[in-house]
C-alpha positions in Angstrom: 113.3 61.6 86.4 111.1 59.6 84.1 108.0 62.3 84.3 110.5 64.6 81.9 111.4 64.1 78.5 114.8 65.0 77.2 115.9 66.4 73.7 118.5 68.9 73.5 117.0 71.2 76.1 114.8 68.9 78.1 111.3 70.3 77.8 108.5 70.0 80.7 105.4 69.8 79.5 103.9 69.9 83.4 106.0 73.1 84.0 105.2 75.1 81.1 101.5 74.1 81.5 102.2 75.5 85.2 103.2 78.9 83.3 100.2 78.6 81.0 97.9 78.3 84.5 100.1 81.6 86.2 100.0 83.7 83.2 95.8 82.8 82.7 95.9 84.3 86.0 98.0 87.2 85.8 95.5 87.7 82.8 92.0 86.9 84.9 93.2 89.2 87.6 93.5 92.6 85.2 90.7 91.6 82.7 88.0 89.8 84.6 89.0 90.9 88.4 90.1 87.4 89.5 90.9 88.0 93.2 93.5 85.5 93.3 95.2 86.2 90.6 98.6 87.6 91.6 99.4 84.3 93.1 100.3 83.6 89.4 103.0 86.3 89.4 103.9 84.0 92.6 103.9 81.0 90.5 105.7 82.6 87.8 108.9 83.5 90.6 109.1 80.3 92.0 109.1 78.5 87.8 112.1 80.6 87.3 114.1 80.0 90.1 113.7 76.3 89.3 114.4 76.8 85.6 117.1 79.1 85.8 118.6 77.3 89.1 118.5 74.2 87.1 120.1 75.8 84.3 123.3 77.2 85.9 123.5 74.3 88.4 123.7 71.8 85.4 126.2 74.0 83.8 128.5 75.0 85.9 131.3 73.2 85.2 131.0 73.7 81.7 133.0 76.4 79.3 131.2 79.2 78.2 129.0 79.5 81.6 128.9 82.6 81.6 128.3 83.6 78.1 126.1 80.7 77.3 123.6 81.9 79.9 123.6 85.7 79.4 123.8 85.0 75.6 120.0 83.3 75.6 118.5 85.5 78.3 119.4 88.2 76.4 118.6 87.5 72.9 115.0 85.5 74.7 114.2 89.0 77.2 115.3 91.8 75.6 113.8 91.7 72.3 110.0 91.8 73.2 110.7 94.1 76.5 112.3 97.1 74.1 109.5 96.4 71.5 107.1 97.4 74.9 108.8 100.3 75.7 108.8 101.6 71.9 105.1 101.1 72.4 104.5 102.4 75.4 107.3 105.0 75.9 107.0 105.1 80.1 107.9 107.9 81.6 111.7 108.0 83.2 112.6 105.0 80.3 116.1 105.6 80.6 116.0 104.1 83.8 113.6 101.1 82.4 116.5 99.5 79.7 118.5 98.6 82.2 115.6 96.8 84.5 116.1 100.1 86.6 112.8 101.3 86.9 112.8 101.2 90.8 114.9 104.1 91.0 111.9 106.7 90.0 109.0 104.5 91.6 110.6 104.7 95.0 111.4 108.8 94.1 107.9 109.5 92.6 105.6 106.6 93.1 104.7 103.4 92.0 102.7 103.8 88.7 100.4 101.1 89.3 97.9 101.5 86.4 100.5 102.3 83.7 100.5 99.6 80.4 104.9 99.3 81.7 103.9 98.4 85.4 104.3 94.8 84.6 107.8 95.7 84.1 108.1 94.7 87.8 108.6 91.1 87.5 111.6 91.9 85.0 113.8 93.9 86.7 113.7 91.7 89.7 114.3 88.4 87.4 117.6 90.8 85.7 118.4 91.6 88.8 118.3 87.2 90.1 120.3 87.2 86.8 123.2 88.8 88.0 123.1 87.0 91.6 122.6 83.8 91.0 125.2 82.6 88.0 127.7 83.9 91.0 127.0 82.5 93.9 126.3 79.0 92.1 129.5 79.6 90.2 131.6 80.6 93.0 130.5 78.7 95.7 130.8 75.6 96.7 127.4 73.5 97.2 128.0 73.2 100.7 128.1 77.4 101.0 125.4 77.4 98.2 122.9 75.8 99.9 123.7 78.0 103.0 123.4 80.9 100.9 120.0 80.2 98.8 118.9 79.5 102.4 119.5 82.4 104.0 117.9 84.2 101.3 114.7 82.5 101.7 114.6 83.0 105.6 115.6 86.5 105.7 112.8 87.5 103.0 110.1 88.2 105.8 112.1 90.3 107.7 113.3 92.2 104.5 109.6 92.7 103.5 109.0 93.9 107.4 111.7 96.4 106.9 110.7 97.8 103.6 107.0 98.2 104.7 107.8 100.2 107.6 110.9 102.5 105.9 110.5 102.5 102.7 107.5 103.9 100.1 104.4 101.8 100.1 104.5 98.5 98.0 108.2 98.2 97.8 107.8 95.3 99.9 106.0 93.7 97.2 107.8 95.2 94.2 111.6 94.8 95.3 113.9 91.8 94.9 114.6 91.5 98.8 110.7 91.1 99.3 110.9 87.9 96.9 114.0 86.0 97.7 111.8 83.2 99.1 110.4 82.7 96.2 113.3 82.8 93.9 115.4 81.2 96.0 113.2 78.5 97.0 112.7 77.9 93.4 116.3 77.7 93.1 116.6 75.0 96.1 113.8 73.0 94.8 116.3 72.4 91.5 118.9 71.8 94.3 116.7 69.0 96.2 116.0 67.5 92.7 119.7 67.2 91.7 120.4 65.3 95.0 121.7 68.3 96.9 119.8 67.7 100.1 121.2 65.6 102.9 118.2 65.9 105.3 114.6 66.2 104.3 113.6 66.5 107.8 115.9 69.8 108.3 115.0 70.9 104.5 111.2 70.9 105.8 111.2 72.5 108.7 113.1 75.5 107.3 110.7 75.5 104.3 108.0 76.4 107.0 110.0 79.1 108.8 109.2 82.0 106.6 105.5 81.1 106.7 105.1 81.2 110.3 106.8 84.2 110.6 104.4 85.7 108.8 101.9 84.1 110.0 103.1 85.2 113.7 103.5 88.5 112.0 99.7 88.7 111.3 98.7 87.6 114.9 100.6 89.8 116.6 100.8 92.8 115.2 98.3 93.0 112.1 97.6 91.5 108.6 100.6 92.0 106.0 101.9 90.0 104.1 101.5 86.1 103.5 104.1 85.6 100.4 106.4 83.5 102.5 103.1 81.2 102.7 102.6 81.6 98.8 105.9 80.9 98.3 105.9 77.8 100.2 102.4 76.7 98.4 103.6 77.1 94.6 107.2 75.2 95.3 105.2 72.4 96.4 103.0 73.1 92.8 106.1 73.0 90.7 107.4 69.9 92.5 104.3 67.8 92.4 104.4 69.4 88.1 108.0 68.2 87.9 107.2 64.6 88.8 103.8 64.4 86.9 103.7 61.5 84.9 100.1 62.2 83.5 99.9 65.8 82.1 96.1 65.3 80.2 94.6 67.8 82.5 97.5 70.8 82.0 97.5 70.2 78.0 95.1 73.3 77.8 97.9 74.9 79.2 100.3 74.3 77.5 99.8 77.2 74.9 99.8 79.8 76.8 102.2 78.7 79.0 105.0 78.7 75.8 103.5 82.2 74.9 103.5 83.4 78.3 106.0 86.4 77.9 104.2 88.3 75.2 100.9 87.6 77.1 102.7 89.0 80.0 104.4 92.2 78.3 101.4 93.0 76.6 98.1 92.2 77.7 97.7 95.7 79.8 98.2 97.7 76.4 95.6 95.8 74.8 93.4 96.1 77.8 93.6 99.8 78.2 93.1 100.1 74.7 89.3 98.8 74.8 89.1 100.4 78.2 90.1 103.8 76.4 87.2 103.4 74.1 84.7 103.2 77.0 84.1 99.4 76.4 83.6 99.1 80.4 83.0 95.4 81.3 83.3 93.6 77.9 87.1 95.4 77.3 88.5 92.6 78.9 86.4 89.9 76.9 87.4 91.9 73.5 91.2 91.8 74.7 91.6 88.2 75.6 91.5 86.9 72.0 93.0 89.9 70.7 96.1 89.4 73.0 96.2 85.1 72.1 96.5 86.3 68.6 99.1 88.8 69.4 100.9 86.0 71.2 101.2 83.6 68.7 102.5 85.9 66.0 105.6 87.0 68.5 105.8 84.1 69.0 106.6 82.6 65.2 107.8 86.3 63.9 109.7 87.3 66.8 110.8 84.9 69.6 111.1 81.3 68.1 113.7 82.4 65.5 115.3 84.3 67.9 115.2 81.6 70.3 116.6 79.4 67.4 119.7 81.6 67.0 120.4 82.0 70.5 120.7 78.2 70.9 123.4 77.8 68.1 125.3 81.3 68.8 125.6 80.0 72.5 125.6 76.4 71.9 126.3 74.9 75.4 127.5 70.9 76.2 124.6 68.3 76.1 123.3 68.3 79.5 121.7 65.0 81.2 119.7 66.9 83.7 116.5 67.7 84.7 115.1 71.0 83.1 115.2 73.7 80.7 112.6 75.2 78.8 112.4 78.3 76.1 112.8 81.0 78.7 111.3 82.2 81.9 109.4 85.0 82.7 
C-alpha cells in the first residue's frame, strides 16, 4: 500500500491521526459536553481490531506468536492502567487487575461517574486479547473469516439480549455488544491482506447488522445504532489507511500517539477542577493540564517502555500493512 510507510513497525500516520480525532472526542464529550462524542470510543474499537488483527494476521506463522504479542501488550497496557488504579483506588479493585471489573458492575451497578469508568474499553480490548491470537492462530482463513463474521452479525442480537435480561447498559459496556466493531476492524485487516474473494458478498453482510438495527428501531422502539457506527468508522479507517495526503490529520497526530494516557486519565483531572467548584471552566483548566500530563507519560513512562518491549519480544521483519505503538 503506498499511502503507508514502513520501518521496522510500519507506522500510519492517517491511523494514528484517526486516534488523535477519537480520543479529542472522547475528551470533548466529558469536558465540553460534545454530544457525539462517544462515537470516538467507536472509532477507537474499530482502530484496534484493525491494528491488532493486522498484527497477529502478519504474524502468524512466525515463532514467538504468542509471546511476541502478549509480551508488548503487556509491558504497553499494564503499566499506565496500574498507575490509574494506584490513583484512583476503585472500589472492588481486585476484580479491576485482571480487566474484571464487570463482575461487580453487573452485581452492584455501573459506576458511571467514577474517574475508573473508563476502564470499560480495557477489559473488553483484554478480553479481544485472549480471543483473537486463537482463532487467527488456529484457524484456517477459510474458518477465520467465517468466524470474525459471525461475530459481527450476531452482535445486534447479543446487544437485544443483554438489554432485555441483563442490568441496564451492559449492552453497551460488554464485549458481546461490540463484536461488530472489533471484528469488523479485524476483517477490514483481512480485506486489506487480500483475504476477500467477493466484495459484492463482503458488502452486503457489512450492511446486515445495520439494518437490523435499524428494523429494530422501526419496529419496536429506538435502541441501539452501534452496528450503524460500526459500519460508519470501518469505512473511516479504510478511507485513513489508503490516504495518501495526511496535511489535514497532522493536528492529530499528537494526540493520537498520546492517546492512552489522555484516555486513562483525563476524568481524574476533570473531577479534580470539578471538585473545587470550577463549574464550566473545569474542563477548559483540564485540557492543557491533561496534554501536559500526556506528554510526560509519554517520554517518562511509555516510550522507554515501549522501547524495551520491542527488543525483549523482538519479532521477524514483517512486510505488511500496519502496526503502530499500541492501541487503546
Amino acid at each position: 500500500m503506498s499511502s503507508l510507510r514502513s520501518d521496522s513497525l510500519t507506522r500510519s500516520e492517517p491511523i494514528d491521526a484517526l486516534r488523535g480525532v477519537a480520543i479529542m472526542a472522547v475528551i470533548a464529550r466529558h469536558y465540553f459536553q460534545f454530544k457525539y462524542g462517544m462515537l470516538g470510543v467507536d472509532l477507537f474499537f474499530v482502530i484496534s481490531g484493525f491494528l491488532i488483527g493486522g498484527i497477529l494476521l502478519d504474524g502468524r506463522e512466525q515463532p514467538g506468536y504468542f509471546s511476541s504479542f502478549y509480551g508488548r501488550r503487556a509491558f504497553r497496557i499494564l503499566p499506565l492502567y496500574w498507575l490509574l488504579l494506584v490513583i484512583a483506588t476503585p472500589e472492588h479493585w481486585g476484580y479491576y487487575l485482571f480487566f474484571m471489573q464487570a463482575v461487580p458492575w453487573l452485581q452492584f451497578g455501573y459506576p458511571l461517574t467514577e474517574p475508573t469508568f473508563v476502564t470499560w474499553t480495557l477489559a473488553i480490548e483484554e478480553q479481544f486479547y485472549l480471543i483473537l491470537p486463537v482463532l487467527i492462530f488456529w484457524l484456517p482463513r477459510r474458518w477465520l473469516i467465517r468466524a470474525l463474521w459471525a461475530g459481527v452479525l450476531l452482535a445486534p442480537v447479543w446487544r437485544w439480549l443483554l438489554h432485555a435480561y441483563a442490568p441496564d447498559l451492559s449492552w453497551e459496556f460488554l464485549l458481546p455488544g461490540r463484536l461488530d466493531e472489533l471484528f469488523g476492524g479485524v476483517l477490514l485487516a483481512c480485506y486489506m491482506r487480500g483475504y476477500c474473494r467477493s466484495k459484492i458478498v463482503w458488502g452486503s453482510l457489512a450492511c446486515v447488522p445495520a439494518i437490523c438495527d435499524v428494523a429494530y428501531a422501526m419496529a419496536f422502539s429506538p435502541f441501539s445504532f452501534l452496528s450503524i457506527a460500526a459500519l460508519t468508522c470501518c469505512i473511516i479507517v479504510w478511507a485513513g489507511a489508503n490516504m495518501e495526503r495526511t496535511r489535514l490529520l497532522r493536528p492529530f497526530l499528537w494526540p493520537g500517539r498520546r492517546c492512552y494516557a489522555l484516555y486513562l486519565f483525563h476524568m481524574i483531572v476533570l473531577d479534580v477542577f470539578l471538585y473545587f467548584d470550577f463549574g464550566f471552566y473545569a474542563g477548559f483548566i483540564a485540557f492543557p493540564i491533561i496534554c501536559i500530563m500526556a506528554e510526560i507519560s509519554w517520554r517518562v513512562i511509555e516510550a522507554p517502555l515501549i522501547g524495551y518491549a520491542k527488543t525483549r519480544f523482538a519479532r521477524a521483519q514483517q512486510p505488511a500493512i500496519i502496526s503502530t505503538a499500541g492501541a487503546v
